[in-house]
C-alpha positions as CSV (number, residue, x, y, z in Angstrom):
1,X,31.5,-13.1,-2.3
2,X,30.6,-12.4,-5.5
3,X,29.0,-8.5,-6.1
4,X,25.1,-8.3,-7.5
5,X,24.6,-7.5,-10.9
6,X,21.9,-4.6,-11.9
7,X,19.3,-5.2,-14.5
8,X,16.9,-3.3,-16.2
9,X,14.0,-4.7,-17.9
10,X,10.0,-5.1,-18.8
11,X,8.1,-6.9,-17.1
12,X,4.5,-8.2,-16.0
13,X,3.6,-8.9,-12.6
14,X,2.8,-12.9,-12.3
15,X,2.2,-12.4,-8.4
16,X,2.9,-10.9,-5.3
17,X,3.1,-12.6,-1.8
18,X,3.8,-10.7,1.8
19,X,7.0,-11.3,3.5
20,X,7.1,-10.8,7.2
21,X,5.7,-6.8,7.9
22,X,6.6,-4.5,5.1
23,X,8.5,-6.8,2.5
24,X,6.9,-8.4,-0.9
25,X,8.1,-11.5,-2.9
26,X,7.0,-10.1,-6.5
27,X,7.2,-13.0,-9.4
28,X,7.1,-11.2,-13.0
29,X,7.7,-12.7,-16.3
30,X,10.2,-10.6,-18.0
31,X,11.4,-10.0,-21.9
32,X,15.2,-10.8,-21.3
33,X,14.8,-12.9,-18.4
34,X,12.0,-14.8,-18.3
35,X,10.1,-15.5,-15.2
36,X,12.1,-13.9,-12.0
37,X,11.3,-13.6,-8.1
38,X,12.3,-10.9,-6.5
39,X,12.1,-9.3,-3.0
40,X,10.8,-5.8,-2.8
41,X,12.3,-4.4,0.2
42,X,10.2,-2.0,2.4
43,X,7.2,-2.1,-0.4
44,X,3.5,-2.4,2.0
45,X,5.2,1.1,3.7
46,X,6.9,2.4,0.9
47,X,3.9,4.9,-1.2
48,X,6.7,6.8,-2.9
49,X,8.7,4.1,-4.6
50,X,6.3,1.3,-4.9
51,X,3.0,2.7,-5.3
52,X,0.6,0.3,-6.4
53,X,3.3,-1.6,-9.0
54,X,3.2,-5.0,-8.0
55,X,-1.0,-5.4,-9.2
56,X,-1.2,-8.3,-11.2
57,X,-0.9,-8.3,-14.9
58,X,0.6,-5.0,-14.9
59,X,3.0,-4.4,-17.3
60,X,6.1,-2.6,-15.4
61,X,10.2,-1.5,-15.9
62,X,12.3,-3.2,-13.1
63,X,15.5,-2.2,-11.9
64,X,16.9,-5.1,-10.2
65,X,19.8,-6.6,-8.8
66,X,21.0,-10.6,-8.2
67,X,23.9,-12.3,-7.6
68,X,23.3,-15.0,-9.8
69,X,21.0,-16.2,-12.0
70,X,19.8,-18.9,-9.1
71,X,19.3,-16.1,-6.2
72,X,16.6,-14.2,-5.0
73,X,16.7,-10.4,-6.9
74,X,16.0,-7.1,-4.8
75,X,13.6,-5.1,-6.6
76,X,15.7,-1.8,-6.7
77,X,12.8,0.1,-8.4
78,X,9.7,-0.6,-10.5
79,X,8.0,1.4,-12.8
80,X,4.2,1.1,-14.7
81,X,4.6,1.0,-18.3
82,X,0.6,0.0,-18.3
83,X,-1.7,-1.0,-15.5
84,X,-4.8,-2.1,-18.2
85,X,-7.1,0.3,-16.4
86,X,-9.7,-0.8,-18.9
87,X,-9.0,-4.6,-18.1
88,X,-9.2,-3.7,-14.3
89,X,-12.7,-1.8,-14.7
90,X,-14.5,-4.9,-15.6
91,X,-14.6,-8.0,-13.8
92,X,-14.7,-10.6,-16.8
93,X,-11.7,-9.0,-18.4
94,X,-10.2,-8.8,-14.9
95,X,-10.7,-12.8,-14.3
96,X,-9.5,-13.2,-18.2
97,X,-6.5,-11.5,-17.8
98,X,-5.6,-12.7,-14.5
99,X,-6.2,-16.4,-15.7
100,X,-3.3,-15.6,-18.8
101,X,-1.1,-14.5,-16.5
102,X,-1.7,-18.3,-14.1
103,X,-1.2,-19.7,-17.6
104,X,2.0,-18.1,-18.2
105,X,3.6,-18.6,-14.5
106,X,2.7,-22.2,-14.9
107,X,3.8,-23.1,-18.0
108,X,7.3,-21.2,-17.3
109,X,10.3,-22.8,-16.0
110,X,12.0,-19.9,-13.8
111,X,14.7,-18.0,-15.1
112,X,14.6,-19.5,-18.9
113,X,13.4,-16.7,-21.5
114,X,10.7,-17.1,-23.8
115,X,10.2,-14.6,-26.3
116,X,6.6,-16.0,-27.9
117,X,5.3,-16.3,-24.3
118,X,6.1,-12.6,-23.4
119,X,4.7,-11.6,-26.9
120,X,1.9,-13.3,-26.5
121,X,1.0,-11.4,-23.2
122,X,1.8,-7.9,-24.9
123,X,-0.9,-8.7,-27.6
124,X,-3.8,-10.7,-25.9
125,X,-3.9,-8.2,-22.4
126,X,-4.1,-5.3,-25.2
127,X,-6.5,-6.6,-26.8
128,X,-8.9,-7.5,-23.8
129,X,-8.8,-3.5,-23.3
130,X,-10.7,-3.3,-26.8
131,X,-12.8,-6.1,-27.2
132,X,-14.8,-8.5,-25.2
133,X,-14.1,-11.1,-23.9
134,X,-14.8,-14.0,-26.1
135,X,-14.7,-18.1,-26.6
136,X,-12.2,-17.3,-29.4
137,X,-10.0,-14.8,-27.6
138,X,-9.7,-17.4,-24.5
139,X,-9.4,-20.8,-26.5
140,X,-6.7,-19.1,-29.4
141,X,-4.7,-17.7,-26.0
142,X,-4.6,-21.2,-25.0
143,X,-3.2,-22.7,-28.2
144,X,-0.7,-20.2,-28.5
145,X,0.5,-20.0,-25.0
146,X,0.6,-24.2,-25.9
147,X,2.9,-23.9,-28.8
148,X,4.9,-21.1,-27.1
149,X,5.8,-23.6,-24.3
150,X,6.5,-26.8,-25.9
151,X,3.5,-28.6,-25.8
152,X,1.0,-27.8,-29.0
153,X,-1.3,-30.4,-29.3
154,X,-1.3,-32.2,-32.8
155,X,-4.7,-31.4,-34.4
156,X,-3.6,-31.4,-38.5
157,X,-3.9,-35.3,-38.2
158,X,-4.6,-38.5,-36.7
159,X,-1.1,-39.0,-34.6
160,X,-1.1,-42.6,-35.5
161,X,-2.0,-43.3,-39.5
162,X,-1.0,-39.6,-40.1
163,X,-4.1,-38.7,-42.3
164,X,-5.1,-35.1,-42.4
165,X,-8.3,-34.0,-40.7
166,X,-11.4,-34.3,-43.2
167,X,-14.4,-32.9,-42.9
168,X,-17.1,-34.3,-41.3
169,X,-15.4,-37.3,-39.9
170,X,-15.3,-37.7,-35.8
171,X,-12.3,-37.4,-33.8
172,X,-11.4,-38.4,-30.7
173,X,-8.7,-36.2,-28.5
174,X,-6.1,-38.3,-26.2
175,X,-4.1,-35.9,-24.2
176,X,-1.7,-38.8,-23.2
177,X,-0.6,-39.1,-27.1
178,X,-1.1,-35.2,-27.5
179,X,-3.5,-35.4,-30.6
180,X,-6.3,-36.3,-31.8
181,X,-6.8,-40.3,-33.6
182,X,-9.1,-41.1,-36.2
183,X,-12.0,-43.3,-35.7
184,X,-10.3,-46.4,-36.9
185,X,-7.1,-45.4,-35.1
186,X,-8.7,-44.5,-31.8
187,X,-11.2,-47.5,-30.9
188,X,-12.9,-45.1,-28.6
189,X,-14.3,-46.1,-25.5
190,X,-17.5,-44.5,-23.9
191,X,-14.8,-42.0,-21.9
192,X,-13.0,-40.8,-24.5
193,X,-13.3,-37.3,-26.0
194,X,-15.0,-36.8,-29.1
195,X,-14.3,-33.5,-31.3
196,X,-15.5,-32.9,-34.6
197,X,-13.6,-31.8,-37.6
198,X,-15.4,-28.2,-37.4
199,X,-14.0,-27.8,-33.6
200,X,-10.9,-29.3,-34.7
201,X,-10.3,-26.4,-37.5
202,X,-11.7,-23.7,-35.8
203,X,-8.8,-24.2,-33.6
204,X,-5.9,-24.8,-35.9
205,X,-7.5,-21.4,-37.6
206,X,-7.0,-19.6,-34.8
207,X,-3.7,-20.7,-33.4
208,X,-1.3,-18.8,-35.7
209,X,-4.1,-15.7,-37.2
210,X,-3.8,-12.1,-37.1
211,X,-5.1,-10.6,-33.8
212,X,-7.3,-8.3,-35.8
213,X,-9.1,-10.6,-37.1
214,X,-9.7,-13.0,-34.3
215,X,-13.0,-11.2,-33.6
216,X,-14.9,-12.2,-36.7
217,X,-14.9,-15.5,-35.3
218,X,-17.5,-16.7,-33.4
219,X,-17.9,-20.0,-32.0
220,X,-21.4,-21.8,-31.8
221,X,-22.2,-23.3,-28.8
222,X,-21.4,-27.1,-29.5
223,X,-17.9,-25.9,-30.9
224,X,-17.3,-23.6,-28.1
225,X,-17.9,-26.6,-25.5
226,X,-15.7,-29.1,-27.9
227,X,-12.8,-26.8,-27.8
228,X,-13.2,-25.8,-24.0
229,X,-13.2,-29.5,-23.3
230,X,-10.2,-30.4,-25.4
231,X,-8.3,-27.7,-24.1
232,X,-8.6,-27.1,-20.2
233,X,-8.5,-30.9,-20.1
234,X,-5.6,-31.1,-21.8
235,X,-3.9,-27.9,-20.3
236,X,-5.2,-29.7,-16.2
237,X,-3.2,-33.4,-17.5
238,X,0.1,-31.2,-18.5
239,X,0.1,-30.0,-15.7
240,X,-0.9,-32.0,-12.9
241,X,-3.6,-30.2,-11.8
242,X,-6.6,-27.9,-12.3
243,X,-6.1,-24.0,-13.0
244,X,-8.2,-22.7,-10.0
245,X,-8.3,-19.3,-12.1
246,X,-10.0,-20.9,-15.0
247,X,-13.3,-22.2,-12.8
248,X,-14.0,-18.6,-11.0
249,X,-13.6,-17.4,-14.7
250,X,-15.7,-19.9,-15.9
251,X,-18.2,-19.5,-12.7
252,X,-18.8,-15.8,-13.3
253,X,-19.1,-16.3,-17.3
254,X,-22.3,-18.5,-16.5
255,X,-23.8,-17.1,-13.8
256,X,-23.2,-13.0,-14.9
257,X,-23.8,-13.4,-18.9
């Protein structure tokens, strides 16, 4: 029998679940590894060397040890680098947050690293304990965390003729094809999605600029609905399903402005 290897690593905490009386299965997503499970031996009695770790979206160091990359690790010790206090003392932030973190379990394969999507949690949950939470902040975390995984959807131009996006001309979003087609490409139908060149720009803006200066841009109301649109309903078709986080996010947004 092979022996178990000890890591050491950062980490945020994706989830935790209880396993039989006093155990947790903790899932992080970690810089050199990528997302891990690991079993937390003894941590619902344990107040000395897990106390209050395993929260979600904290970001933690993990001592762990496997015997292969395909096992279950033991959580030997964990450690909180930051807990986001600010995040956790307001409930939008709080649901924000937590919905990046769904985003990031979902959209990662276990055990197969990803440096942009661990980056990209280091700068947006740091940034949620500065500024408020915003169209821009969510829908740019959602491009990016797109791109980081593979699937960025083609908004520069029409995915069939190739012309760039101009101005003033409608569009029409197929997540199937993963772009967007021109009127004359598209032959829209009555269900198709419609986004306008402004919506359309407003994204491809975002996706790639400086964090600082993501919060001079502001979204109207008919170009924050586009976007939301295009991008939850393509995010739901990649990946089979709705992101349950997303609707109490977007329940409390409109119903505690």
């Amino acid at each position: 029998m092979s022996a178990r290897e000890t890591h050491k690593t950062a980490g945020f905490v994706l989830r935790s679940l209880q396993y039989g009386e006093s155990d947790l299965i903790v899932t992080f997503y970690t810089r050199e590894f990528g997302k891990i499970k690991g079993i937390a031996k003894g941590a619902k009695r344990s107040r000395k060397r897990f106390a209050n770790v395993f929260e979600p979206f904290s970001l933690t160091q993990i001592i762990f040890s496997r015997r292969n990359r395909d096992s279950l690790a033991f959580i030997d010790a964990c450690d909180i680098l930051d807990h986001f206090a600010a995040i956790r003392m307001d409930l939008e932030k709080t649901l924000t947050a937590s919905y990046f973190i769904d985003l990031a379990e979902h959209f990662s394969p276990e055990g197969k690293r990803n440096d942009g999507v661990f980056a990209l949690l280091l700068d947006f949950l740091p940034l949620l304990t500065r500024e408020n939470v915003s169209e821009p902040i969510i829908r740019f975390f959602e491009m990016r965390l797109l791109k980081a995984a593979g699937f960025e959807p083609e908004l520069a131009a029409c995915v069939r003729c190739k012309t760039p996006v101009a101005n003033g001309s409608p569009y029409y979003f197929f997540p199937k094809e993963g772009g967007i087609f021109c009127t004359a490409c598209a032959r829209p139908q009555r269900y198709d999605q419609s986004i306008s060149a402004g919506a359309v720009r407003t994204l491809l803006l975002g996706k790639d600029m400086d964090l600082e200066k993501m919060k001079m841009i502001s979204m109207t109301e008919s170009l924050a609905s586009e976007s939301r649109s295009i991008l939850c309903g393509f995010i739901s078709y990649v990946l089979g399903r709705e992101v349950q986080s997303l609707k109490v996010l977007e329940q409390v947004r409109r119903y505690c402005p």
